[in-house]
KOLLUM-982817 format. One record per atom (N, C-alpha, C): residue in one letter; x, y, z. Coordinates in steps of 0.2 Angstrom, whole numbers, plus 5000, padded with zeros to 4 digits. Layout:
KOLLUM-982817
AXYZ...
This chain:
KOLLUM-982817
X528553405392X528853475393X529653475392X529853505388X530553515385X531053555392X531653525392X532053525398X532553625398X532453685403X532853715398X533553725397X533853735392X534553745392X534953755398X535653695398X535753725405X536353775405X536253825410X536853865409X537453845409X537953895403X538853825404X538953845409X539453825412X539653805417X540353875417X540653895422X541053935422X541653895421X542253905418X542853855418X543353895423X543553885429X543953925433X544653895432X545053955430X545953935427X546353905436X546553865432X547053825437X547553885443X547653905447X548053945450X548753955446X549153995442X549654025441X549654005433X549153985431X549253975424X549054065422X549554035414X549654105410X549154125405X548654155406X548154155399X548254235396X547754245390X547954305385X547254325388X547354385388X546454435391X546454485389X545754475387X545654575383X545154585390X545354655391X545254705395X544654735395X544054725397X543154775398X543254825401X543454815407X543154865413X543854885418X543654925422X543754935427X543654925434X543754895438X543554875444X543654915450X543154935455X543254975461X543954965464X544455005465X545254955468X545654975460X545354965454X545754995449X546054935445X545954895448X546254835444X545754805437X545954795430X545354765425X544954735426X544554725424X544054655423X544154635416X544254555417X544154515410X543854445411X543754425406X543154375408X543454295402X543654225405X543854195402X543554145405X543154115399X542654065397X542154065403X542054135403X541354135408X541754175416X542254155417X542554155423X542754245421X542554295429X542854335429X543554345435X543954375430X544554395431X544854455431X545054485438X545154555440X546054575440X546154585436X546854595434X547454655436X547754645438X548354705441X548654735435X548754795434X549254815429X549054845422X548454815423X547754825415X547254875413X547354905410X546654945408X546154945403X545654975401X545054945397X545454945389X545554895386X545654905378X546254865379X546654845383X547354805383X546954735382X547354705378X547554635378X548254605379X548054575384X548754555390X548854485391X549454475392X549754405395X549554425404X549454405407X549254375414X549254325417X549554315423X549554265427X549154245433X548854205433X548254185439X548554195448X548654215451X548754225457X548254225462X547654205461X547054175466X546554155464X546054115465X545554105461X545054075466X544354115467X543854095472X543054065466X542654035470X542254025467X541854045461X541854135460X541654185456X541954235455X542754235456X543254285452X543454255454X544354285451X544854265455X545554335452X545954315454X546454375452X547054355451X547154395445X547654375440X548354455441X548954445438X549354495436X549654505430X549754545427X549954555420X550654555421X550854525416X551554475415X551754525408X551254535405X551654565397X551054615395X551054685391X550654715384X550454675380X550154625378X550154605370X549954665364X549454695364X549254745364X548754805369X549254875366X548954925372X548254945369X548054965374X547155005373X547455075371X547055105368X547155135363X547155225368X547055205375X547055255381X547755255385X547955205382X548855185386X549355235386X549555265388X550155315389X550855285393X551455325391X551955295394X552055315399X552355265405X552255285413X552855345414X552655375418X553255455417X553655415425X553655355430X553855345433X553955265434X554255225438X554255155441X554055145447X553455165446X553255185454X552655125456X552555075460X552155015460X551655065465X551555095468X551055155470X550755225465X550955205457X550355275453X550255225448X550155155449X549655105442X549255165437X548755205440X548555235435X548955265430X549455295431X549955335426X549955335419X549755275415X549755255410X549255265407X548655315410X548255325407X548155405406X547755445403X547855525401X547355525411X547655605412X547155615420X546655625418X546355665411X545755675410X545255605411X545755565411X545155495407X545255445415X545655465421X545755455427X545055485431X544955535428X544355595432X543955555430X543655535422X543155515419X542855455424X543455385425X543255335427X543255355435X543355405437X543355405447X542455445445X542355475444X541755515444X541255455442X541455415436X540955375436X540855325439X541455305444X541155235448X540855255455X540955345457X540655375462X539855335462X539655365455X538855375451X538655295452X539155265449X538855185451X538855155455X539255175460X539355145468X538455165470X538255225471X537855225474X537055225472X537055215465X536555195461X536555125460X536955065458X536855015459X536954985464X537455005471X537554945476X537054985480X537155065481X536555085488X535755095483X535755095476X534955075475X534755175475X535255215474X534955275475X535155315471X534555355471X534255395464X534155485467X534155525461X533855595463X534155625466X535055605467X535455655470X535655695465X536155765464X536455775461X537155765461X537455725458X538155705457X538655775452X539055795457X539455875455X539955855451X540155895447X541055865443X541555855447X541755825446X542355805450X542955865450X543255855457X543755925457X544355905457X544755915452X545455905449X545855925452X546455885456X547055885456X547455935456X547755975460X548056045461X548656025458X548955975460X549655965457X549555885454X549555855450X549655775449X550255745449X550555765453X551355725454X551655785460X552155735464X552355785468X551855815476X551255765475X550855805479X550955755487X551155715488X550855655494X551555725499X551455735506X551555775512X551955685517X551555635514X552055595518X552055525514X552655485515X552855445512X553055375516X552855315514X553255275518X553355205517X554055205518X554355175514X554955105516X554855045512X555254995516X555954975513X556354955518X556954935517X556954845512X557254835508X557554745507X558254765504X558254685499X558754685498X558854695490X559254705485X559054695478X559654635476X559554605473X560154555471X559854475477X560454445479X560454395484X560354455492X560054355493X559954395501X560854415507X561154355502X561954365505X562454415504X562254435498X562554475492X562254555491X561454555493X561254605488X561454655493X561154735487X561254795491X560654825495X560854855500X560154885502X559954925499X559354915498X558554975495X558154985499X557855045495X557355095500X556755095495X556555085496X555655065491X555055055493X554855025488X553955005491X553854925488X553454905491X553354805491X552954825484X553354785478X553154755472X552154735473X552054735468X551054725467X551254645468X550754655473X550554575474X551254525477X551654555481X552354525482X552554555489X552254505495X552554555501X552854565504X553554495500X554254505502X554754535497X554454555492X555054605487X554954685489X555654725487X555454775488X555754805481X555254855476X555654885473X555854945473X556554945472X556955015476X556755065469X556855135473X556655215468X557055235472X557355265463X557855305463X557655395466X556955425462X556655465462X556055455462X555555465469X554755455469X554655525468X554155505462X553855565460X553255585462X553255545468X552455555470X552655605478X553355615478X553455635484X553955705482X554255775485X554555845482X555255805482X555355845478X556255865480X556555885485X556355895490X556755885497X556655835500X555955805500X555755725503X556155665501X556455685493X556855645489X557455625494X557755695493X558455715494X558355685503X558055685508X557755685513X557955585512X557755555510X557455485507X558355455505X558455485503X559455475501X559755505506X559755525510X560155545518X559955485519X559355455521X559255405527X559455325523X559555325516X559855255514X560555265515X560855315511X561455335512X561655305521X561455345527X561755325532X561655255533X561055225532X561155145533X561655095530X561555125524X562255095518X562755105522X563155165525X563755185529X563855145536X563255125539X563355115546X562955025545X562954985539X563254915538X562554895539X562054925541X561454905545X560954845539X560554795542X560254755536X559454765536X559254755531X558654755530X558254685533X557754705536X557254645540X556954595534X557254525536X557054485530X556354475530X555754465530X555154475531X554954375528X555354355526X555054275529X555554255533X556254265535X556654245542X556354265548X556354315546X555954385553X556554405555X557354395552X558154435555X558454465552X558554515553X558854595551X558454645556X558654695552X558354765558X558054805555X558154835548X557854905546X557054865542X556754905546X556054895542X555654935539X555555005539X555255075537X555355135538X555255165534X555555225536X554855275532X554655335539X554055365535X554255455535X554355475530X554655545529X553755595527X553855635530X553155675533X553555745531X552955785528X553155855525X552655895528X552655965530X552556005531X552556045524X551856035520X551856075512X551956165514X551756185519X551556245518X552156285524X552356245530X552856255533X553656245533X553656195529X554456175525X554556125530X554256095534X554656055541X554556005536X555155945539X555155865538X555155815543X554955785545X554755735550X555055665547X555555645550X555755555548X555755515553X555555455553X555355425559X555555325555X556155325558X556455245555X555955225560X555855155556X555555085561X555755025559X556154995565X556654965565X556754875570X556654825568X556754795575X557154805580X557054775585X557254805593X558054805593X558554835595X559154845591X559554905595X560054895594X560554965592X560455035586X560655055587X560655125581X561155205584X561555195582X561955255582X561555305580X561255345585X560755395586X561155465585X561655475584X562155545586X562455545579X562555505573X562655475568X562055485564X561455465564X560955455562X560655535563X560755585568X560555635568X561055695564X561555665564X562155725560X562055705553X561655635549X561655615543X560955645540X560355675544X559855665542X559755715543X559555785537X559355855538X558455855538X558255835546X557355845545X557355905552X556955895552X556555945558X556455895568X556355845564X556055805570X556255725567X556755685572X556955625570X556855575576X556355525574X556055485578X556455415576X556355365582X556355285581X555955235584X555455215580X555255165583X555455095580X555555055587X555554985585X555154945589X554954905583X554454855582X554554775581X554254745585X554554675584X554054635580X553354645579X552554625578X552754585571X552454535567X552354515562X551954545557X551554605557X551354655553X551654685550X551454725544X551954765541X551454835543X551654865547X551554925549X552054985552X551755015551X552255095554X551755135561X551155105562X550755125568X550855085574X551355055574X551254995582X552155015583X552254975590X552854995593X553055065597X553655045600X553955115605X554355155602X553955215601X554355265597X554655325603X555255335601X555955385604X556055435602X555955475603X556355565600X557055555600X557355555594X558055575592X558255635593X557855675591X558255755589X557655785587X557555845587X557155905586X556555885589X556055915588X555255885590X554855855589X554455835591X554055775592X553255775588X553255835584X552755845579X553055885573X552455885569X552655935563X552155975563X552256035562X551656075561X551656095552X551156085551X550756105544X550156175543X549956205539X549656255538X549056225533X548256255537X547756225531X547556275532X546856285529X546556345527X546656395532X547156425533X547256465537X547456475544X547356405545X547456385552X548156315551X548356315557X549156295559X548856225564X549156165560X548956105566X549656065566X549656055574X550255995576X550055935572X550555895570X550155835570X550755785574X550455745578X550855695579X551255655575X551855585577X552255535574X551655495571X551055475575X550755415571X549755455572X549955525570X549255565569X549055545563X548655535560X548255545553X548155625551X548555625545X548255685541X548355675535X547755715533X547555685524X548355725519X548455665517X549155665511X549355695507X548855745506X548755805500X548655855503X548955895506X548855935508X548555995505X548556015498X548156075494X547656045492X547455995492X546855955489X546255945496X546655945501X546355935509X545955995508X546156075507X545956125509X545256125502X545356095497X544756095494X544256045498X544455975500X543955945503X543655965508X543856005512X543656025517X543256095517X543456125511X543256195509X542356145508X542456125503X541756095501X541356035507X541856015511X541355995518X540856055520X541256095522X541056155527X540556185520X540656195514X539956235510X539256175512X539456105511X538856075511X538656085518X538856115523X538856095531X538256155531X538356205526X537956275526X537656315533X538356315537X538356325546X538056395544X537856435548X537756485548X537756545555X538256495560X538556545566X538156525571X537556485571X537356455579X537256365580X537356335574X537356265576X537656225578X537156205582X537956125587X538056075580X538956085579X539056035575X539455955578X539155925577X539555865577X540055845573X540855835574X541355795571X541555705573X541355665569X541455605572X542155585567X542355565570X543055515569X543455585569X543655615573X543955685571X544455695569X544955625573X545555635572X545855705576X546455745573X546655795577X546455865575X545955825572X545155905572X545355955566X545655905561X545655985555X544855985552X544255925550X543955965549X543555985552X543155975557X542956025564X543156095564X543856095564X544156165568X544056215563X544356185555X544056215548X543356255548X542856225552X542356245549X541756285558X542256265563X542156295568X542056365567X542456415567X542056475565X541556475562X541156445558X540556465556X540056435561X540156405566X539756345568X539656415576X538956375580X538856395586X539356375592X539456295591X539756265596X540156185589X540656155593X541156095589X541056055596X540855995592X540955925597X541255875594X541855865597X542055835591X542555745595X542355685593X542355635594X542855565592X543355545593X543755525593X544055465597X544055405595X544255355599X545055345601X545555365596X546155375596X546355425602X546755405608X546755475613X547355525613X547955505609X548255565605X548255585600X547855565597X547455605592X546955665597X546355635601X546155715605X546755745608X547155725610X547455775612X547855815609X547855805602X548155865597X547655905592X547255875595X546355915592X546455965600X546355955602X546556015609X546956055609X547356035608X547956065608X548056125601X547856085596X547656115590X547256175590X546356145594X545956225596X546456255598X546856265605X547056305606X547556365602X547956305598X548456365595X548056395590X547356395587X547156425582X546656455587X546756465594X546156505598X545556505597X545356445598X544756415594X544356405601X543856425604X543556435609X543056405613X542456395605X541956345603X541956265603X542656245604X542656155603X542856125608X542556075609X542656025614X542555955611X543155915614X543555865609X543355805614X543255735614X543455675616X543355625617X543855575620X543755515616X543455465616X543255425612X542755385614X542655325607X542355285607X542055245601X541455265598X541355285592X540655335590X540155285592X540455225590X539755155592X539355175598X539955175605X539655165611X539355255615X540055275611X539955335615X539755395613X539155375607X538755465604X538155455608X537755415610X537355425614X537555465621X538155445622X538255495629X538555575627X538755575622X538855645619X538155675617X537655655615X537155675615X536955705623X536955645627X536355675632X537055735635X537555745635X537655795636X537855845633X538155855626X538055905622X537255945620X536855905619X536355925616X536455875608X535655855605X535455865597X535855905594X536155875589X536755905585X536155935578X536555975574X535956015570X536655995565X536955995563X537555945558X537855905562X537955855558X538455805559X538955785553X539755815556X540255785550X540555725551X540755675546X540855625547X541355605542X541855565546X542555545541X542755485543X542355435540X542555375544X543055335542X543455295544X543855245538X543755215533X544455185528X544055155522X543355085522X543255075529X542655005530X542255075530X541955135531X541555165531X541255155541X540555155541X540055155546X539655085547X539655055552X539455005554X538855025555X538354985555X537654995552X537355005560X537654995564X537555025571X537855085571X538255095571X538455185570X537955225566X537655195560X537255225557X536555255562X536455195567X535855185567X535855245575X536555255577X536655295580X536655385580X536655405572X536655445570X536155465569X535655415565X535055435564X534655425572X534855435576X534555425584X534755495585X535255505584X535555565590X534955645582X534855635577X534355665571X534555715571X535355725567X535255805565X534955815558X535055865556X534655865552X534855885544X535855885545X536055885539X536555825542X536655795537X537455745537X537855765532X538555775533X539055795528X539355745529X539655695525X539955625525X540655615520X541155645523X541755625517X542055555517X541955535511X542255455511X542855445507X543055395509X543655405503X543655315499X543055285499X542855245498X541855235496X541755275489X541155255486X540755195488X541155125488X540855065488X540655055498X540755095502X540555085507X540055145509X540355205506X539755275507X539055235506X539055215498X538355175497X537955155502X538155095505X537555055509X537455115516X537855155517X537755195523X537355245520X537255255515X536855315512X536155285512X536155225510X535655195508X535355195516X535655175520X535255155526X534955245528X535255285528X534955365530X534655365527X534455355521X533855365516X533255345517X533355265518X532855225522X532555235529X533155295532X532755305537X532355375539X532355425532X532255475532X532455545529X533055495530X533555575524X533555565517X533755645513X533755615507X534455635506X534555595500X535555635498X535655665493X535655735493X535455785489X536055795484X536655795486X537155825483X537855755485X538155755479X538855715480X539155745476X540255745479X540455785473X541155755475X541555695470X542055675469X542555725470X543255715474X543855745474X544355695474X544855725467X545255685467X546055705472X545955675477X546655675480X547055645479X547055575474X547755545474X547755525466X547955575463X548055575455X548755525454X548455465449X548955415446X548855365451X548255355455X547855285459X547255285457X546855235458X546255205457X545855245465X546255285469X545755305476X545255345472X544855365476X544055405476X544155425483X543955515484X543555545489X543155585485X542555585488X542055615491X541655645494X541255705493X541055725499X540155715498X539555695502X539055705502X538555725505X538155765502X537555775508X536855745508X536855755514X536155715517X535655765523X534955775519X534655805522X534055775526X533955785532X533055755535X532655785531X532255715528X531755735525X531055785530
C-alpha cells in the first residue's frame, strides 16, 4: 500500500524578521491577510493587492502578526491618506470599496462562523458625514523627541506600540471646535510645565484627556486623567473653553479613561445631546454611540425591525442610559429596560423623565442573573432589544432570552464575528433571522454595526 503524500509542513517566520508579502484578504479587525510558505500572516497597515515590506511582531502556532514597514508596491485600490491619523487605517482605500468589504464580512460572519442561511442581508447604510463625525475623543499625553528633552504631545498610541504616542496637529476625525478645544488643553499643559505619564516608569502625571461633543447642542465636555497630583484648577478652567470640566486621577496600570475619582472643575457634570427628537444627559464615564447622526439611523432601523405597534412589552437589555429604549418607547406599550452599570440607570431615569417618558421602568442588574427576575415581574416580553458589547452574549444570556420567549429579537452589534454564534444558538432554538442590515458608523476603520432580526418560528 503506497504511503500518502505528507502535507509541507508550515514554516513559521522567526519573531521580527523582515519579509516581502503580497496581500489576499482582508481580515475581521481589518488587518491583511498573507500567507508565507504556508504560514498565515495578518498584517497592520495593508490591503488586498499591496506588496509590502513587514515586520513580524507575534507569531503563534497558526498565524502570527506582522506590521508593514514599507509599500513596495500599491494595490491598485490604494488612495492617498487625507490624514496621519493611526485611528482611520481604512483611509487609503475609496469609502465605496470600505462599504463593499464591511457588507461583505457582515454576510460571512454569519454564513460561515454562525452556519446561517435564508436571511435577507439589506445594503449597507452609508456614513452621513465620513470625516469629522466621532462626538468624542480620547486622547493621550507623551513625549516626542527624548524622554529628558522631548516636547509634550497630545495624540493617540502608535499601531502596535503602547508606549509611543503619535501627536496630531488636526484630527480629522473630530470638528473644529473639538480641535481648537484639544489645543487649549495642550497649550495649558505646555504653560503650566506639567509631564506626561511615562508608561514603562509609571512617573509623570498627565495621562488622558477625553473631549465629548454635544453634535446637536454645541456643549463640550473635557475631562483630564491624570495621576494623583496637584493641578491648578482655576488656571486650567480660565484656559479651557468647554461647558463641563472634570478631573480624574487614576493611579491603575491600565490604560483607561473609565476607572478613578472624578471632580467637577467648572460648569456641569453632564453633557446633554439631542437624538431623534429627544434630549439625553449623558454622564463623564456614560457610553453613548460616537456618531451621533449615524446613531439616529441605527436606531431609526432598530425601532422599524422592532415593528412596535403601541401595546408591547419591550425589553431593553444592556440599556445603558436608555437611548435606544426611550427612542422607541412611544411606539411600545410598556419599556423595561436593564442595565448592570448603576449610573448609567440613573441617567436612563433621569433621561425618561426629561423627555416625559411615562412608560419605562429602568434597572440594574446583570442580564445573566437578573432577566429571570425581570420577567417574573414585568411579564413575557413580546420584543426584546439587545446592544451588548463587542464579546457580544454569553451563551447563558442567550439561553436566558430564549426562556424569558419573546417573540421578536432586534439585536444591534457592533461586532459580525460575535453576532453569529448568538444568532446561531436562537436559530437552533427556534427562531429564524429574517433580516440584517449593516451601518456603517465609523467610516475610515475596519468597525462593522448591525442591526438584525430574529423571529419565533
Amino acid at each position: 500500500m503506497s504511503t500518502p503524500p505528507a502535507t509541507p509542513r508550515k514554516q513559521r517566520p522567526p519573531r521580527f524578521a523582515e519579509l516581502e508579502l503580497t496581500i489576499d484578504d482582508l481580515a475581521f479587525g481589518g488587518n491583511g491577510v498573507a500567507r508565507h510558505e504556508g504560514y498565515v500572516l495578518f498584517v497592520h497597515g495593508a490591503i488586498p493587492g499591496d506588496r509590502v515590506r513587514a515586520k513580524v511582531t507575534k507569531t503563534k502556532r497558526d498565524y502570527g502578526e506582522a506590521i508593514t514597514t514599507e509599500v513596495l508596491e500599491p494595490s491598485p485600490d490604494r488612495i492617498a491618506p487625507l490624514a496621519q491619523h493611526p485611528g482611520a487605517p481604512w483611509q487609503v482605500m475609496p469609502y465605496e470599496r470600505q462599504l463593499e468589504i464591511k457588507a461583505r464580512q457582515v454576510d460571512d460572519a454569519l454564513r460561515r462562523l454562525g452556519k446561517l442561511g435564508g436571511f435577507e442581508l439589506e445594503p449597507i447604510v452609508p456614513a452621513v458625514e465620513t470625516w469629522r463625525y466621532r462626538n468624542k475623543l480620547e486622547y493621550s499625553f507623551g513625549t516626542e523627541g527624548t524622554a529628558e528633552r522631548g516636547e509634550l504631545v497630545f495624540g493617540f498610541h502608535a499601531p502596535g506600540e503602547w508606549d509611543r504616542i503619535v501627536p496630531i496637529d488636526d484630527c480629522l476625525l473630530a470638528s473644529e471646535r473639538g480641535n481648537a478645544i484639544r489645543e487649549q488643553v495642550l497649550a495649558f499643559c505646555r504653560q503650566q510645565g506639567l509631564e506626561p505619564y511615562d508608561r514603562r516608569t509609571r512617573r509623570g502625571f498627565l495621562r488622558n484627556c477625553v473631549v465629548r461633543e454635544g453634535r446637536r447642542t454645541g456643549q463640550f465636555q473635557v475631562r483630564l486623567v491624570t495621576m494623583p497630583g496637584r493641578l491648578d484648577e482655576e488656571a486650567f478652567a480660565d484656559a479651557v473653553d468647554a461647558d463641563g470640566l472634570l478631573w480624574t486621577q487614576y493611579d491603575g496600570l491600565g490604560e483607561t479613561t473609565t476607572s478613578g475619582e472624578t471632580t467637577l472643575i467648572s460648569g456641569t457634570d453632564y453633557l446633554e445631546e439631542e437624538l431623534n427628537g429627544m434630549t439625553f444627559r449623558i454622564s463623564p464615564h456614560a457610553f453613548f454611540q460616537v456618531n451621533t447622526e449615524m446613531a439616529e439611523k441605527l436606531y431609526g432601523l432598530a425601532g422599524e425591525y422592532a415593528g412596535l405597534a403601541g401595546f408591547e412589552r419591550l425589553y431593553d437589555l444592556y440599556c445603558g442610559i436608555g437611548t435606544v429604549g426611550l427612542t422607541m418607547a412611544p411606539r411600545a406599550g410598556e419599556l423595561w429596560g436593564l442595565e448592570i452599570v448603576e449610573p448609567a440607570i440613573a441617567d436612563a431615569i433621569a433621561n425618561a423623565k426629561l423627555n416625559e417618558i411615562d412608560n419605562a421602568r429602568f434597572f440594574a442588574g446583570d442580564v445573566r442573573t437578573a432577566l429571570r427576575e425581570l420577567v417574573a415581574k414585568a411579564g413575557t416580553p413580546d420584543t426584546v432589544v439587545v446592544d451588548p458589547p463587542r464579546a457580544g452574549l454569553s451563551q447563558k444570556v442567550v439561553r436566558r432570552i430564549i426562556d424569558a420567549a419573546p417573540k421578536r429579537v432586534v439585536y444591534i452589534s457592533c461586532n459580525p464575528t460575535t453576532l453569529a454564534p448568538n444568532a446561531a444558538q436562537l436559530v437552533e432554538a427556534g427562531y429564524v433571522l429574517r433580516r440584517v442590515r449593516p451601518v456603517d458608523m465609523f467610516p475610515q476603520t475596519p468597525h462593522i454595526e448591525c442591526v438584525a432580526l430574529l423571529e419565533r418560528a
